[in-house]
C-alpha positions as MATLAB code, in Angstrom:
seq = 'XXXXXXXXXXXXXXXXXXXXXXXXXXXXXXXXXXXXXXXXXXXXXXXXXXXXXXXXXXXXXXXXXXXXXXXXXXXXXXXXXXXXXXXXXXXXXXXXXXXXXXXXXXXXXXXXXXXXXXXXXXXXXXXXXXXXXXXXXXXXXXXXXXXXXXXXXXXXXXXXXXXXXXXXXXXXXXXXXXXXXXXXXXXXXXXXXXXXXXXXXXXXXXXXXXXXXXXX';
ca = [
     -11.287   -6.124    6.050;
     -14.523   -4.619    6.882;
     -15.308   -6.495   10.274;
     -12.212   -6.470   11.832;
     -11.305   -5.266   15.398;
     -10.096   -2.138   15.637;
      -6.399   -2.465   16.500;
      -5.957   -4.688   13.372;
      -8.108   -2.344   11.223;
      -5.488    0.750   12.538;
      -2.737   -1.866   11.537;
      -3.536   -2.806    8.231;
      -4.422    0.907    7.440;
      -1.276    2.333    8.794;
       0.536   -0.711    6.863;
      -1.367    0.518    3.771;
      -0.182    3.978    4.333;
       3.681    3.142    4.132;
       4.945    0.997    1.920;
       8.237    1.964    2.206;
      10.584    0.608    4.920;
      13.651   -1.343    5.538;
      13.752   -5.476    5.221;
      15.838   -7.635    7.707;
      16.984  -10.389    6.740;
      19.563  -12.607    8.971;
      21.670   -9.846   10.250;
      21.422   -7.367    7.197;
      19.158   -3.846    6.733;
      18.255   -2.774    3.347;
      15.710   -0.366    2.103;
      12.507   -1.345    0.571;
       9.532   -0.677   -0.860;
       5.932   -2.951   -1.024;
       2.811   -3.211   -2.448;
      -0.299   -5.545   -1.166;
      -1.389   -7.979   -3.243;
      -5.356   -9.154   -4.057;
      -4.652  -11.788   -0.933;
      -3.115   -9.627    1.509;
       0.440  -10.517    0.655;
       3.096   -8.111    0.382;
       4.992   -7.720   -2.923;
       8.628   -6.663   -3.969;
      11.848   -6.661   -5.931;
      14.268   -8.678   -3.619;
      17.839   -9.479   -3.892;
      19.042  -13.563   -4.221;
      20.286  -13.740   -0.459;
      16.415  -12.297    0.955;
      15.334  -15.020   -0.945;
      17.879  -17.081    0.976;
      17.313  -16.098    4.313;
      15.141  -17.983    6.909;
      14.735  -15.150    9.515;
      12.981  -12.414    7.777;
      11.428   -9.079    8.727;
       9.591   -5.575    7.463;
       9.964   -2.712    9.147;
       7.376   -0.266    7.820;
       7.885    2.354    7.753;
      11.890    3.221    7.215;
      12.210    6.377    9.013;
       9.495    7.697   11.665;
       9.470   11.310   11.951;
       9.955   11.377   15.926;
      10.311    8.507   18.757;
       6.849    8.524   18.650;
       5.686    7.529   15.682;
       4.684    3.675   15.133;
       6.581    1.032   13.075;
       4.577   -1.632   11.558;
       7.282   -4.921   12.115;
       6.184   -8.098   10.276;
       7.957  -11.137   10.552;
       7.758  -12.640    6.532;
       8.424  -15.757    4.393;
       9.690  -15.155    1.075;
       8.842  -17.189   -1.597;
       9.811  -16.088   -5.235;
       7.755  -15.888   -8.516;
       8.723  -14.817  -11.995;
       8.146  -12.330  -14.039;
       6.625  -14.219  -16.645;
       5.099  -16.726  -15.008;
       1.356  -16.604  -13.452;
       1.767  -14.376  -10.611;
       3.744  -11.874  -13.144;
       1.267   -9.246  -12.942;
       2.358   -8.808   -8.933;
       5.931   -7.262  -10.591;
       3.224   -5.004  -12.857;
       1.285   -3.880   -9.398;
       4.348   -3.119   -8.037;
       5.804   -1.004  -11.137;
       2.086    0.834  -11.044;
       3.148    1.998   -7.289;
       7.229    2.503   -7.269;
       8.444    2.420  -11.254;
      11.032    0.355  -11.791;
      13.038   -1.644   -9.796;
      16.544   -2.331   -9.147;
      16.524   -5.853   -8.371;
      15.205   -8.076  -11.045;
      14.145  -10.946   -8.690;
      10.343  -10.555   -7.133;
       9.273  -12.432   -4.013;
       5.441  -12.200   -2.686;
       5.584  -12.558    1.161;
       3.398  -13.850    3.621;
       3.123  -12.670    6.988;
       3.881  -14.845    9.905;
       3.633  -12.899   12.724;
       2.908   -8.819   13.168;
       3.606   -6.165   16.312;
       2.039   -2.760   15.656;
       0.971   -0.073   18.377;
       1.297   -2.693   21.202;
      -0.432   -5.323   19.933;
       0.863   -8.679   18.566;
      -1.393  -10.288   15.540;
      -0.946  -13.551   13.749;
       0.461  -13.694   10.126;
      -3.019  -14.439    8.675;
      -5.206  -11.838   10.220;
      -3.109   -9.318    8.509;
      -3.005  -10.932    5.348;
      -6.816   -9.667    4.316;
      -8.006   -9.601    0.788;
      -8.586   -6.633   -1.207;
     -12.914   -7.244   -1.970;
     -12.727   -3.911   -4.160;
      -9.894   -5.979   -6.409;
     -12.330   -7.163   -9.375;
     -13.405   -2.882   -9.462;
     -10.471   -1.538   -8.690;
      -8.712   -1.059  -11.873;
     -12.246    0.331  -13.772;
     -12.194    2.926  -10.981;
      -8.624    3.899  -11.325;
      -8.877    4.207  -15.324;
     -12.306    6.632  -14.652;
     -10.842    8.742  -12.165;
      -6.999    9.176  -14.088;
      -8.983    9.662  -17.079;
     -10.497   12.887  -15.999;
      -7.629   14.447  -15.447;
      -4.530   14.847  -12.494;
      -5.805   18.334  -11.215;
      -8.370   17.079   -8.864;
      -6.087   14.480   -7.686;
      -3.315   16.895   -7.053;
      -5.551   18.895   -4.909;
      -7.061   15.939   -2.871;
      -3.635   14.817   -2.398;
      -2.603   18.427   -1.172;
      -5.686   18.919    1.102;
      -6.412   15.582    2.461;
      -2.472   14.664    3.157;
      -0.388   17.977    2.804;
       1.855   16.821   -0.133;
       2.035   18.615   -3.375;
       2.549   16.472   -5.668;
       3.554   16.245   -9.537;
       1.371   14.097  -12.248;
      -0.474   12.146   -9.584;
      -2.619    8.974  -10.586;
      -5.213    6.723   -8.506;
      -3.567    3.412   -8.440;
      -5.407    1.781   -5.353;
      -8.544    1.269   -3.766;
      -9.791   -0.526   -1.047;
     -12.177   -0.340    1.779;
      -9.735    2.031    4.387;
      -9.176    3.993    1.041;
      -7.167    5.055   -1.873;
      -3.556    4.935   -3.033;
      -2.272    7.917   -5.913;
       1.391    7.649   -7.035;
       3.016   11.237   -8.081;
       6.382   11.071   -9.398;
       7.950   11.122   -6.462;
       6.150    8.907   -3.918;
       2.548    7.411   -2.806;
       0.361    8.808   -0.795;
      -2.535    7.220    1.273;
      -5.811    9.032    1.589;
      -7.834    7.230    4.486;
     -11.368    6.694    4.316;
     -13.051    8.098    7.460;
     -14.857    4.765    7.945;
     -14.547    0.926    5.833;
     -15.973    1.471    2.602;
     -18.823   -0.992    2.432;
     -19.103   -1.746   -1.332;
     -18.068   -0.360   -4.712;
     -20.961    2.713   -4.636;
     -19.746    3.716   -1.416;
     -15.989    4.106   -2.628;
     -17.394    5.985   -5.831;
     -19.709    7.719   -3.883;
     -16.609    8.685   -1.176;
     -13.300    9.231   -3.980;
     -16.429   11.565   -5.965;
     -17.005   13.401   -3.047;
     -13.279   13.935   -2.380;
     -13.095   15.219   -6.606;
     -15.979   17.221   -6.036;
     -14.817   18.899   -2.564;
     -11.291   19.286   -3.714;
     -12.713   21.328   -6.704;
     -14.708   23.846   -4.302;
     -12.196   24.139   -2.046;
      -9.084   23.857   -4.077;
      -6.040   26.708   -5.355;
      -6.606   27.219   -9.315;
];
């Protein structure tokens, strides 16, 4: 994820940045929401016939704001897991992000083929692991632990939402992931975050300037 050309660095961040969209699958549209695994996989509550289908797709994200904006499409294979079996803690992930579902199947799927801002990549160049997962959840637990007000104004400055009871549930090296109550929203590192310093050094530096800078 850190050496990457640029074109598939803008596509995995702008995949990382909406993980909400619609799923195709045969002939159907349906709404849906994802989450990345460790691997680079994508991760969701499907229904029985998705699992079904042989001609899959994600469309991230649902609804662009104008005819302009990019969609993310990935051409997918589904293949399912269970809850309580040893991928289980994928359908935890995805609760962290979204809450709870409404279908009580979970598929994790990997990407065969992907067409973002003109450019065509194969399935396993966007599938790139997450090297911050081992420290991930520490930093998460430190940062919710101190409290949701310099979260909330990050999340206010740095992407123009206000949000309610927000909570770092993501990090990796194009940034960070915080879940309100309403939605997720991705804060973008300015450059790839190297190692685990650098992200503490960068999601401190976004605490400490959102407290400066920030409405009491």
């Amino acid at each position: 994820m850190l050496e990457l050309p640029e074109e598939l660095r803008r596509a995995l961040s702008f995949m990382r940045g909406h993980l909400s969209g619609l799923i195709r699958f045969d002939t159907e549209y349906l709404p849906i929401k994802v989450v990345f695994a460790e691997d680079g996989r994508l991760v969701a509550p499907v229904m029985e016939s998705m699992l079904m289908s042989a001609d899959c797709a994600i469309y991230l994200p649902e609804e662009p704001e104008d005819n302009d904006d990019e969609i993310a499409q990935v051409m997918v294979t589904l293949q399912r897991f269970e809850e309580n079996g040893p991928e289980g803690g994928l359908a935890d992930r995805w609760r962290i992000y979204h809450g709870e579902p409404e279908d009580v199947r979970w598929a994790v799927m990997t990407a065969d083929f992907c067409k973002f801002g003109g450019f065509a990549f194969d399935g396993e160049a966007v599938m790139q692991p997450n090297p911050f997962a081992s420290f991930e959840p520490a930093i998460c637990r430190e940062v919710n632990a101190d409290g949701e007000e310099g979260l909330r104004r990050v999340v206010l400055t740095e992407a123009e939402i206000e949000m309610e009871s927000p909570r770092l549930v993501g990090v990796d090296p194009l940034g960070i992931d915080v879940r309100g109550r309403f939605q997720v929203a991705r804060i973008s590192a300015p450059s790839p975050l190297t190692e685990e310093t650098a992200a503490r050094n960068w999601i401190g530096s976004l605490l400490e300037g959102s407290d400066r800078t920030g409405p009491s």
